[in-house]
C-alpha positions in Angstrom: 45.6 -81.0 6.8 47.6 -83.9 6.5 47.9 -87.7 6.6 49.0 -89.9 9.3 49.5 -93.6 9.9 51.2 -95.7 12.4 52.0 -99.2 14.0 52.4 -100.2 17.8 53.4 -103.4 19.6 54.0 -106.3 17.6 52.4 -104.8 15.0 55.4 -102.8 14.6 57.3 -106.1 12.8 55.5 -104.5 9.6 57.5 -101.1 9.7 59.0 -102.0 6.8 55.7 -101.6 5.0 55.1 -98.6 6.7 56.7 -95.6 4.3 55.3 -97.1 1.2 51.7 -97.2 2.8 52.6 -93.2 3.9 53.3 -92.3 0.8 49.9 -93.7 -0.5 48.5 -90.4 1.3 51.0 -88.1 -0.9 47.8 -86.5 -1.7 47.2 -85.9 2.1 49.9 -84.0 2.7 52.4 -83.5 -0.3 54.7 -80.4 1.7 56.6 -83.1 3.6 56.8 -86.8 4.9 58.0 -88.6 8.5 58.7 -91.5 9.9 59.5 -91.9 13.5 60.7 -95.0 15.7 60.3 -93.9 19.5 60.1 -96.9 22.0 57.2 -99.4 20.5 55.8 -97.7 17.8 56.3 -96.2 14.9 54.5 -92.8 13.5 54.5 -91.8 10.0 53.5 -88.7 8.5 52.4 -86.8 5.2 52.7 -82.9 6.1 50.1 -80.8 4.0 52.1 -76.8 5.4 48.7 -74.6 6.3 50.6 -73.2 9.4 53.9 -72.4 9.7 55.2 -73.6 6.6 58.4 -73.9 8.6 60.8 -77.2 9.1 59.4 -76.7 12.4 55.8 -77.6 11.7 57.7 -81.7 11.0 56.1 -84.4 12.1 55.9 -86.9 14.1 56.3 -84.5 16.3 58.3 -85.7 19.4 58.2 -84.1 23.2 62.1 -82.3 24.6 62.5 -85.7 26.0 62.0 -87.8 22.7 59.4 -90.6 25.3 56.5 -88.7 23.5 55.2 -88.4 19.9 52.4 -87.2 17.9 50.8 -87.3 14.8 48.4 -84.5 14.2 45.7 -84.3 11.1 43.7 -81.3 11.3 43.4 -77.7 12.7 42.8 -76.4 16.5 41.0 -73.1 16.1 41.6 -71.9 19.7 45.3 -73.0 19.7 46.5 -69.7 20.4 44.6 -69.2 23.0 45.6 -72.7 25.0 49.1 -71.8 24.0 49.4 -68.7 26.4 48.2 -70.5 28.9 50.8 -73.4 28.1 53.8 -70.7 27.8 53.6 -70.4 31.3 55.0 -73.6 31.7 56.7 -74.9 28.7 58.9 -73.5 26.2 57.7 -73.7 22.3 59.6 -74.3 19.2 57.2 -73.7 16.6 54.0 -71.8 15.9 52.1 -74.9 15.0 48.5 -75.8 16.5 50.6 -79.2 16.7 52.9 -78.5 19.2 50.1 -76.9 21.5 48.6 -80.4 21.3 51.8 -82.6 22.4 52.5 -79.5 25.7 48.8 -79.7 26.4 48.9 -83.7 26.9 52.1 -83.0 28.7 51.1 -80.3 30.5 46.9 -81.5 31.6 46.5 -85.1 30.4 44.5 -87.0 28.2 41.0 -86.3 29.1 41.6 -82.6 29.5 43.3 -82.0 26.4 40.3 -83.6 24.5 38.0 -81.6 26.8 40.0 -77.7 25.7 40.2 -78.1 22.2 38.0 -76.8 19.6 39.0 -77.8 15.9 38.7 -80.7 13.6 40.9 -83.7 13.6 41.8 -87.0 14.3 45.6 -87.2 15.8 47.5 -89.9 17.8 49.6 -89.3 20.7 52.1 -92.1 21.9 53.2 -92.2 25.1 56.3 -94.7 25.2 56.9 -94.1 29.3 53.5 -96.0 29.7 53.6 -97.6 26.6 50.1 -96.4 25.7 48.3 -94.9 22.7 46.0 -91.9 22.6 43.9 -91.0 19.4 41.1 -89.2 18.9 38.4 -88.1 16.4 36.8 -84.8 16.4 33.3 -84.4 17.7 31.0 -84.3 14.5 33.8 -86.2 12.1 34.9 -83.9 9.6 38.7 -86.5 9.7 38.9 -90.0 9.4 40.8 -91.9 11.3 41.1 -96.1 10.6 42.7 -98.6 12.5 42.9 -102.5 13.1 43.7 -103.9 16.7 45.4 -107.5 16.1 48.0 -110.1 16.9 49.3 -108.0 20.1 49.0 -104.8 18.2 47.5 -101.8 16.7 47.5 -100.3 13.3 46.3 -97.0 12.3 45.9 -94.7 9.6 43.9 -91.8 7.8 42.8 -93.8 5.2 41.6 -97.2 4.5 44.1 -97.5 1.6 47.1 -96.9 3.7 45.9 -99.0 6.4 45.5 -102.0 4.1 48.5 -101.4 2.5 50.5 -102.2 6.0 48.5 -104.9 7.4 49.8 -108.4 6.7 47.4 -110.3 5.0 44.1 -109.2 3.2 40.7 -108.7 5.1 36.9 -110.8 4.4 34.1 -108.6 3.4 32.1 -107.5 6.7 28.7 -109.1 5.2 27.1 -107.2 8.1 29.0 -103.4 6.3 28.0 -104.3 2.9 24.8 -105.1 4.2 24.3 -101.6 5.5 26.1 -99.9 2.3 24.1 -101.6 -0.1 21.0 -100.4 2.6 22.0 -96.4 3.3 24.8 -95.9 0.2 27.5 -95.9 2.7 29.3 -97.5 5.7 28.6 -96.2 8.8 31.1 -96.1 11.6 32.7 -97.8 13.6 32.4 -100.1 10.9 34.1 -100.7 7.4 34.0 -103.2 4.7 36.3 -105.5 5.8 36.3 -107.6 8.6 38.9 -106.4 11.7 38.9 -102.9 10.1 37.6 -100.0 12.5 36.3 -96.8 11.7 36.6 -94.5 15.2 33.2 -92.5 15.1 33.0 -88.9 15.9 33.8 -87.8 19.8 35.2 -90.7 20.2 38.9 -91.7 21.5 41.0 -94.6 21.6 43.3 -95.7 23.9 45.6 -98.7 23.5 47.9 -100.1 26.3 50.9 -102.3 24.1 51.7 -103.9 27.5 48.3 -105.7 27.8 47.4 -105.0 24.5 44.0 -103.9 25.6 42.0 -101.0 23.8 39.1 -99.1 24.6 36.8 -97.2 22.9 35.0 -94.2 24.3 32.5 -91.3 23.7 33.9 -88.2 25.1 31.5 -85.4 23.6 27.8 -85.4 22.6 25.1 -82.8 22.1 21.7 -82.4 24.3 18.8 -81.2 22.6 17.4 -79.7 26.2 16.7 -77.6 27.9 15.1 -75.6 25.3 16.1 -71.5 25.1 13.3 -69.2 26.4 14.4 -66.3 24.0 12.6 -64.5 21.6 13.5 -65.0 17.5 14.6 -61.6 17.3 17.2 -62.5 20.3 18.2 -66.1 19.0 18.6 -64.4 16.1 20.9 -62.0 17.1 22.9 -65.1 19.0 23.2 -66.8 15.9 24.6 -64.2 13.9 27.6 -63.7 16.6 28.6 -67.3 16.6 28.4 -67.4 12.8 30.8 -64.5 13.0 33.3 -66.2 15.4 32.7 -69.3 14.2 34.0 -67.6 10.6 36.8 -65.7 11.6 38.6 -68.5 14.1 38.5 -70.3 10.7 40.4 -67.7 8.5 43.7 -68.2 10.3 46.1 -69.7 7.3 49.5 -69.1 6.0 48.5 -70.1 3.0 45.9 -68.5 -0.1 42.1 -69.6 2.0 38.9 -68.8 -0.3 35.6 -70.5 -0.1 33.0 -72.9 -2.2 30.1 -71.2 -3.2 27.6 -73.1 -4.5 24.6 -70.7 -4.3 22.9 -72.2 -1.8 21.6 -70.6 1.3 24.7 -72.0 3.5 27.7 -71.6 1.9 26.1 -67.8 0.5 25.8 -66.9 4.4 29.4 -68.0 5.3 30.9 -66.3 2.0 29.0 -62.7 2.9 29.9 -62.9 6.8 33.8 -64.2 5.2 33.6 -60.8 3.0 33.0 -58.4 6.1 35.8 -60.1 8.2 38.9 -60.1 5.8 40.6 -57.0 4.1 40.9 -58.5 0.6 38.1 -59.8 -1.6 37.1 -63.3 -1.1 38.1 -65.9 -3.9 35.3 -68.4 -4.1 34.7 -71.1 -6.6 31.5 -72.5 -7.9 31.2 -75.6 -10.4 28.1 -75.4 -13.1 26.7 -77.7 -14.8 25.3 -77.5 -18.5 22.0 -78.8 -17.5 20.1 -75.4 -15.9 17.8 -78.0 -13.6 21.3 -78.6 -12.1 23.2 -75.2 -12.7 23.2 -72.4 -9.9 25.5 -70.5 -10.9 23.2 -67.7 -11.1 22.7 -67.5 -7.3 26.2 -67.4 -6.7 26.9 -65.0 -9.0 24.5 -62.4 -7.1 26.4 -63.2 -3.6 29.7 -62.3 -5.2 28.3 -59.0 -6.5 26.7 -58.0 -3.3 30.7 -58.2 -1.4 32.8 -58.1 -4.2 33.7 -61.6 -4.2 36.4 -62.7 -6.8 34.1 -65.8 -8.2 36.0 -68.5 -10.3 33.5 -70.1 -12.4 34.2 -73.6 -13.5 31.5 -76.4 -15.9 31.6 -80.1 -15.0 32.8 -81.5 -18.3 30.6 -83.4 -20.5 32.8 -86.9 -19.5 33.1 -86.8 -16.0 32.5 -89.7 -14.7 35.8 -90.9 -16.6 37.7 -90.4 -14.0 35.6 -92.6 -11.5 37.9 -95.3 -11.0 40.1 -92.7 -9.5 37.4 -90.8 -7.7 36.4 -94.5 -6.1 40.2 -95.7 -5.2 40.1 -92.2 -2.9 37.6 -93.7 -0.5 39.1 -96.5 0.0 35.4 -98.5 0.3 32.5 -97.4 -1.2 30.4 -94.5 -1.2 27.4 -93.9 -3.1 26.6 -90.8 -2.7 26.1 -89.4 -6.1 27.6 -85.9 -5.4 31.3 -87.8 -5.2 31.6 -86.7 -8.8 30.9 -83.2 -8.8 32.5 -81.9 -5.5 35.8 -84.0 -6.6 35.7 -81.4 -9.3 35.1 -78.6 -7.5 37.8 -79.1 -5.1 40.4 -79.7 -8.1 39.5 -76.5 -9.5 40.0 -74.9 -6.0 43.5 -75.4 -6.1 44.2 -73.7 -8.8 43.3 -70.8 -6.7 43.6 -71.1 -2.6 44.7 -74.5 -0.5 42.4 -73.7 2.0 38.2 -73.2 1.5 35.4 -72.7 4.2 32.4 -74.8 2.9 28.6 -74.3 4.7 28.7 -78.2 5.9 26.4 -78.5 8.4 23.2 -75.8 8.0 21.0 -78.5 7.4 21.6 -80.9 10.4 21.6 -78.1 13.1 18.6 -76.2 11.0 16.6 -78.3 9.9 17.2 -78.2 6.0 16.3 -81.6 5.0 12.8 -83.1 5.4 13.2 -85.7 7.6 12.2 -83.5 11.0 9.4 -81.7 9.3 7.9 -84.7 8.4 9.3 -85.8 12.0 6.8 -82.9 13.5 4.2 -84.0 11.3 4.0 -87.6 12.4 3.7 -86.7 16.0 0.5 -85.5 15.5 -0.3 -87.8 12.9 0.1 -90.7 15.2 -1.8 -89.1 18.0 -5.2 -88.7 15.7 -5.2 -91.4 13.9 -5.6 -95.5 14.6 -2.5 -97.4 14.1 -4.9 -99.8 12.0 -5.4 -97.0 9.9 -1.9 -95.9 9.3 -0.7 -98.6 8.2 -3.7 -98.9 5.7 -2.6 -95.7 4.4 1.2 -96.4 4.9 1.0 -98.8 2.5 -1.1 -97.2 -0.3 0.6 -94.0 -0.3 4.5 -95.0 0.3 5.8 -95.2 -3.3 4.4 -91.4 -3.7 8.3 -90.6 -3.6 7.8 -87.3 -6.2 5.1 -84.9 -7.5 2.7 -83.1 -5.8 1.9 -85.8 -3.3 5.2 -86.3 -2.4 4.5 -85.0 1.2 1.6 -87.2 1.7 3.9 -90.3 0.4 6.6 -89.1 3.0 3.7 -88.6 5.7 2.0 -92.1 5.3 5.4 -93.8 5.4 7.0 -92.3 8.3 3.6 -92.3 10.1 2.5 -95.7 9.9 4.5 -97.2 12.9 6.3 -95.5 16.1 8.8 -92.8 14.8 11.2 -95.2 16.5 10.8 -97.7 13.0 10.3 -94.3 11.0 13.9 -93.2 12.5 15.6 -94.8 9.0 16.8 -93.8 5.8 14.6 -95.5 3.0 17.4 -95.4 0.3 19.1 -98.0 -2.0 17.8 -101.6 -1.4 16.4 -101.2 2.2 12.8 -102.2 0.5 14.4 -104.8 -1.7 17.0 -106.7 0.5 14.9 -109.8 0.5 14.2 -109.6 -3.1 17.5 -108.5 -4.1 20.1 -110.2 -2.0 21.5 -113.5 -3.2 21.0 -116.5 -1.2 24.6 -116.4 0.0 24.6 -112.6 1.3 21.0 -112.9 3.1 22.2 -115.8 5.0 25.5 -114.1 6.1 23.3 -111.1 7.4 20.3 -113.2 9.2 19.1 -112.0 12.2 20.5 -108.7 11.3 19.3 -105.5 9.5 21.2 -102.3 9.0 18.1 -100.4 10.8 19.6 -101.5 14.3 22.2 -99.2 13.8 19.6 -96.3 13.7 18.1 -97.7 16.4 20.8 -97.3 19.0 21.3 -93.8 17.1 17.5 -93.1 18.4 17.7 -94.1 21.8 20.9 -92.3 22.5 19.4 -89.2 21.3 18.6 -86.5 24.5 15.7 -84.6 22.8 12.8 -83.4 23.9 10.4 -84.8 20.9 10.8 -86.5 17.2 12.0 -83.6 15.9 15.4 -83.1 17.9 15.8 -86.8 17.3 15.7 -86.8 13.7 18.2 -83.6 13.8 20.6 -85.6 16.2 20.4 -88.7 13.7 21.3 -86.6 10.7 24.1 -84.8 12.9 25.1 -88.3 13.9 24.9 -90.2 11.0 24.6 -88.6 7.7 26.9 -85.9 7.8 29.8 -88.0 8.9 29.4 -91.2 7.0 28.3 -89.3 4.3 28.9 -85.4 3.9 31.7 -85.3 5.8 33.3 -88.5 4.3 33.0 -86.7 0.8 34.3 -83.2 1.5 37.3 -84.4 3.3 38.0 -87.4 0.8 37.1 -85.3 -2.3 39.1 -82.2 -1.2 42.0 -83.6 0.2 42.9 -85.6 -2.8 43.5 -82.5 -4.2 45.9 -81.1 -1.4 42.7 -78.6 -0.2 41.6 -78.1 2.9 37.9 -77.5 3.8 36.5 -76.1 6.8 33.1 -75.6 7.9 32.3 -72.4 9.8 28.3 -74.1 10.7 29.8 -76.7 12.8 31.3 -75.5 15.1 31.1 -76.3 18.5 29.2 -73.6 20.3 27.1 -73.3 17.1 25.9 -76.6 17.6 25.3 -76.8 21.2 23.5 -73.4 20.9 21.2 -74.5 18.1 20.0 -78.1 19.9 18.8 -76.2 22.4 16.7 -74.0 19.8 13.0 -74.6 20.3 11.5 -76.4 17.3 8.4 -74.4 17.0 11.1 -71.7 15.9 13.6 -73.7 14.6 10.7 -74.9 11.9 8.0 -72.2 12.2 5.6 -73.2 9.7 6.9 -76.6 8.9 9.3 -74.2 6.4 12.7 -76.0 6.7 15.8 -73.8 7.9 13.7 -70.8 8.5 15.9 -69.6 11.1 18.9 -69.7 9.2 17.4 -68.1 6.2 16.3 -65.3 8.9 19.6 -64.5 9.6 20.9 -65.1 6.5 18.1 -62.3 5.2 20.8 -59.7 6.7 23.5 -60.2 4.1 22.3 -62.4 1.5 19.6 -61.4 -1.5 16.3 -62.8 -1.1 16.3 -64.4 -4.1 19.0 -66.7 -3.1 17.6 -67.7 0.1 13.7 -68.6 -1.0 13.7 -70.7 -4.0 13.4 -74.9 -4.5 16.0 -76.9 -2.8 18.9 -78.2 -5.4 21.6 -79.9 -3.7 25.1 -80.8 -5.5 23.7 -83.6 -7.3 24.6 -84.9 -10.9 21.9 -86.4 -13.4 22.9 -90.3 -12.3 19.8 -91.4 -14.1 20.1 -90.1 -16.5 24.1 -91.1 -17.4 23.3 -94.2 -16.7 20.8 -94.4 -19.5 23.2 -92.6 -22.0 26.9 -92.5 -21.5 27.3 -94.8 -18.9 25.0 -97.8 -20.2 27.3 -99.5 -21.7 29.7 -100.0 -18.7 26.9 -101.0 -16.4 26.1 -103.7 -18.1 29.4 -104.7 -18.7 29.5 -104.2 -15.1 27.0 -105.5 -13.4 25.8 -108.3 -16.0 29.5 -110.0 -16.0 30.0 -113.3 -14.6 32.7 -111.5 -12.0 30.1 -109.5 -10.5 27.2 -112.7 -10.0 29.7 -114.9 -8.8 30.3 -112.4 -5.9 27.2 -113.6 -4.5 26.0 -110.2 -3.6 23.0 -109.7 -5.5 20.4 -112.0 -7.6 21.8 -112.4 -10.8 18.2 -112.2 -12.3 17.2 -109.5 -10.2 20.4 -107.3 -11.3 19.5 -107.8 -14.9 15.4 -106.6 -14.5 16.7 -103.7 -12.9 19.5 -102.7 -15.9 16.3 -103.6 -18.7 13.9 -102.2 -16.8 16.2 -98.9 -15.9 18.2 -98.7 -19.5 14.5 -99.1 -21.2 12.8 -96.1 -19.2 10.3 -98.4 -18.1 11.5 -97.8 -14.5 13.6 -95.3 -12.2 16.2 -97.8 -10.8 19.1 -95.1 -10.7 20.0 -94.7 -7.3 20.0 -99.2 -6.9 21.9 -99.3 -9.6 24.3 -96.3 -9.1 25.2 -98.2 -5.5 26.0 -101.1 -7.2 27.8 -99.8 -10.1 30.1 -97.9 -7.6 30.5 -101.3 -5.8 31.3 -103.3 -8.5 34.4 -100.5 -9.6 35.6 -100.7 -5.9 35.3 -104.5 -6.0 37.8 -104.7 -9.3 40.2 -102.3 -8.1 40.1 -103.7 -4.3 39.0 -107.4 -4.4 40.2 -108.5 -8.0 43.0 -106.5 -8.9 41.5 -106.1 -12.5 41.1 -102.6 -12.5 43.3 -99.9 -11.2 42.6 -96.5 -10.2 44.6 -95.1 -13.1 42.2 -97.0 -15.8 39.3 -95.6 -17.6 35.7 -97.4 -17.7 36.8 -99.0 -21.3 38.5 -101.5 -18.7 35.1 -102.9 -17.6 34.3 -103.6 -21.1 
C-alpha cells in the first residue's frame, strides 16, 4: 500500500513541486520515497514495505532498458501465479507483485495486463518509447487514484491533497460536485470538488498520449447480473463457502504482522472464523467499543474470538473524539459525510499498534443484499404492478416521512413505490428533499437544469440485471461502496500506515453472486440470508440473527452536547453565509430547531459542519489540519 503521484508533458515544468507534494502522502507509504525523471514524465513515490521489504521493492520502478516506469499502489493477489508464466520470458529482480506488473505490460500489453490481474489498485505505467501513459483503477475501487489533464499535460496522484499541492494555481468549486455532496454526503466519481480535478471511477483506465496530448477514459470491467444459476441453496452454498475460502487465503500473503477488524457483525465475523482455519497462528483482530451499549458490540465479537481462539484487542472510542476532526477531514482531501469517518479512523490507529496489514468484510452487503434498498426494490415491483400510479403517489406522499418506528417499512414502501423504480433508483439523504429550500440563490442558479439524481440515472440504465433487485445491488456495488465505503476504509486506514483488504470482493465472488437468483439471494425479504447461511457453519447464531448496527457514532446527539458550540460558531459565522452555499436563514432554523430537540436535523447538519471544516482548512486557509475545534470559535 503506498502513495503515488506524477507529472507528464508540459506539466512536468512543476517537478519542482513534485517531492514536497510526495511527501504529503508520508502517511501513504512511510518505508521509503522516489522520484524518477525518465523521458517526459516524472513518477514519484511513497513506499509502504508489505512485500519484500527489500531495496528491491523501490519505486518508480523502471524496465532493464530504463524507457519504462511504474508506479504501483496496491496488491496483485495472483502475482505469483502470472509471474511463472512471465519467468519464461523475462528475468526478475525482486519478489514484488510490482515488478510482475511492469514484465506483464512488457511482456502482453496494456489491455491484457488489465484483463490477468486480480488485486486492488490504482498504478501508472509510463511508456517513454511512445510517449504515452497507462493508469488504471481496480474494478470495485478499494484505491484512489486523482488526476488533472491541462495545459498540454497530465497530473496525477493518490490523493487530492498531493495533487493540489503540484498544480499551478488553485481550482473553482465544481457547483455541479457540491451539488451532489451536499445531496448523497459525498462526491461521486469521476467527479471532485474542484473544477478540472478527476476522480478515475472503478474499472476504469486512462491513457494519455503527451504527443497529442489526448486522453481517454475507458471502462474495462463490469459485472452482469444474468444469466441467473440454476443450483440448489444447498449447492450455491457450498460454492460460496469455497470462494470465501480462496478469496481469504490469496489475501493472507504479507511480510509483514496481517490481523483483521472485527466488528461483530455478520461479515467481518465470517472472514475472521474462515481467517482462523487457514493460518497456523491465532488471528489478532481488533474491535473499537463505544460507551454507549445502543452502539457497543463488542460482545459479539468477543464470542467469535472464543469460538477460534482469536487474540481480540479491545479498544473504547474516547469520550472527545471528534477533536481530532480537523485532521480526520484534511485526510480526504474533499469532503465526506459519512458519519462512521470518526470511528473507523480510530480503529485503524489502534490497528497498528498491532499488525500493518487487516482483512475487513467490505463488501457483504452490496453482493448480499444487507441493506434495504433491494428488499424494498422487490417489494415495489409488485407494489407497482397492483396498485394505480394515482394511488401511489397519494400514498407516497402521506407516508414518506415514516423514516423510523414501526412503520418504517411502509414509509420506505410508499416512497420508493410511488413512481417507476427508475426515479426510486436514489439515495434520499442529506438535502435531496430540501435543495430548493435550502440552497442559496447563488448555488441553485450555478446547478440549474441539473440535479445530482442523473448520476443514478445513468448508474440504472447501465445496470445488466434481470429485475429491480439486481439493479439496486449493482447501484450500491457501483456507487456507495466506492464513493463512500471504500473511500473511508482506504483513507481512514492508510493514514495510519495500515493496509485493509477485503476478502468479500473479490472478483470471482462477485461475478458468482450477481448471477445468484434473487428469490434465494432474499428468501423471505430477510436481507443477506444467504450469507448468514453460510456463515451459520462457523459463526454462533447469536452473532448472525440480531438488529442491524452498523459503525455509526451518535452524530445527533454530539451535536446537541459537545459539539453545539462549534456548530454554531460554524455554520452561523459570517465566513460560512458569505459562501453562498446555503440560506443563511435556513442554516440557522435548522441549528435552533436541531440544538432545541424540536427537530432531528443531524445528518443536514453533520454534512454541513464537515463542509464548513474542509472549507477553512482548503478554501480559507484559517484552519489547519493540526488545530482543534476551539479554532472555529
Amino acid at each position: 500500500m503506498c502513495g503515488i503521484i506524477g507529472l507528464v508533458g508540459d506539466a512536468c515544468k512543476h517537478a519542482n513541486k513534485l517531492e514536497t507534494a510526495r511527501d504529503l502522502m508520508v502517511h501513504r507509504g512511510p518505508d521509503d520515497a522516489g522520484l524518477s525523471e525518465v523521458g517526459g514524465a516524472c513518477l514519484g513515490f511513497r513506499r509502504l514495505a508489505i512485500l519484500d521489504l527489500s531495496a528491491a521493492g523501490h519505486q518508480p520502478m523502471l524496465a532493464a532498458d530504463g524507457k519504462v516506469a511504474l508506479a504501483f499502489n496496491g496488491e496483485i493477489y495472483n502475482y505469483r501465479e502470472l509471474r511463472l508464466e512471465l519467468e519464461k520470458r523475462q528475468a526478475f529482480r525482486s519478489h514484488t507483485d510490482s515488478e510482475v506488473l511492469l514484465n506483464g505490460y512488457l511482456a502482453w500489453g496494456w489491455p491484457e495486463l488489465l484483463k490477468r490481474i486480480d488485486g486492488m489498485f490504482a498504478f501508472a505505467i509510463w511508456d517513454s518509447r511512445t510517449e504515452t501513459l497507462y493508469a488504471a483503477r481496480d474494478r470495485v475501487g478499494k484505491k484512489p487514484f486523482f488526476y488533472a489533464h491541462a495545459g498540454h499535460g497530465l497530473a496525477f496522484a493518490s490523493t487530492l491533497n498531493a495533487l493540489r499541492a503540484m498544480l499551478p494555481d488553485s481550482r473553482d468549486i465544481n457547483p455541479t460536485a457540491l451539488d451532489a455532496y451536499l445531496t448523497y454526503q459525498a462526491v461521486p466519481a469521476p467527479m471532485t470538488l474542484f473544477k478540472g480535478i478527476h476522480q478515475l471511477p472503478p474499472a476504469h483506465a486512462l491513457t494519455y498520449s503527451a504527443r497529442s496530448d489526448t486522453l481517454t477514459v475507458s471502462r474495462y470491467w463490469d459485472v452482469s447480473y444474468g444469466p441467473k444459476l440454476e443450483h440448489s441453496e444447498v449447492d450455491v452454498l457450498d460454492d460460496l463457502d469455497r470462494l470465501v475460502r480462496e478469496a481469504v487465503r490469496k489475501r493472507l500473503m504479507s511480510d509483514v504482522p496481517l490481523g483483521a477488524f472485527l466488528s461483530g457483525g455478520v461479515d467481518s465475523s465470517l472472514v475472521v472464523s474462515v481467517m482462523a482455519q487457514e493460518i497456523a497462528q491465532p488471528v489478532e483482530a481488533v474491535v473499537m467499543g463505544f460507551d454507549d451499549p445502543a452502539y457497543d458490540e463488542r460482545a459479539f465479537a468477543r464470542q467469535v474470538a472464543r469460538k477460534w481462539g482469536v487474540n481480540l484487542h479491545e479498544h473504547t472510542l474516547r469520550p472527545n473524539a471528534v477533536a481530532d476532526l480537523p485532521e480526520i477531514i484534511w485526510h480526504y482531501g474533499q469532503p465526506l459525510a459519512d458519519v462512521s469517518i470518526v470511528p473507523t479512523y480510530y480503529v485503524a490507529e489502534a490497528a497498528k499498534r498491532h499488525v500493518t496489514v487487516v482483512l475487513n468484510g467490505d463488501g457483504g452487503d452490496e453482493l448480499f443484499g444487507g441493506y434495504a434498498r433491494p428488499v424494498v426494490a422487490r417489494a415495489a415491483q409488485h407494489y407497482r404492478r397492483f396498485v394505480p400510479r394515482p394511488l401511489r403517489h397519494i400514498l407516497g406522499q402521506q407516508y414518506h416521512r415514516l423514516e423510523r418506528g414501526p412503520l418504517k417499512p411502509l414509509g420506505m414502501l410508499a416512497s420508493a413505490g410511488q413512481g417507476t423504480a427508475a426515479e426510486a433508483f436514489v439515495y434520499d439523504r442529506a438535502f435531496r428533499r430540501y435543495r430548493a429550500a435550502a440552497y442559496a440563490p447563488a448555488l441553485m442558479q450555478a446547478v440549474a437544469g441539473e440535479h445530482p439524481d442523473s448520476h443514478y440515472r445513468r448508474v440504472f440504465e447501465r445496470a445488466r440485471g434481470t429485475d429491480d433487485v439486481d439493479r439496486a445491488l449493482y447501484g450500491d456495488l457501483v456507487t456507495y461502496l466506492p464513493d463512500q465505503l471504500l473511500a473511508k476504509m482506504d483513507v481512514s486506514t492508510m493514514a495510519h500506515s495500515v493496509e485493509a483488504r477485503s476478502p468479500l470482493l473479490d472478483t470471482a465472488l462477485i461475478e458468482y453472486a450477481a448471477r445468484i437468483p434473487n428469490e434465494l439471494r432474499l428468501k423471505g425479504y430477510a436481507t443477506k440470508y444467504l450469507l448468514k447461511r453460510l456463515a451459520e457453519r462457523y459463526v454462533p447464531r447469536e452473532v448472525l440473527y440480531r438488529r442491524k448496527r452498523g459503525f455509526v457514532m451518535p452524530a445527533s446527539s454530539w451535536l446537541r452536547g459537545e459539539l453545539a458550540p462549534y456548530l454554531r460558531a460554524a455554520l452561523l459565522s459570517s465566513a460560512f453565509a458569505e459562501r453562498e452555499w446555503i440560506s443563511p436563514d435556513h442554516v440557522r432554523r435548522l441549528v435552533e430547531e436541531h440544538t432545541s430537540g424540536i427537530a432531528n436535523w443531524g445528518e443536514q447538519l453533520w454534512t454541513l459542519f464537515v463542509l464548513e471544516i474542509w472549507a477553512r482548512m482548503n478554501l480559507d486557509g484559517t484552519l489547519s489540519r493540526h488545530d482543534s475545534l476551539e479554532v472555529l470559535r
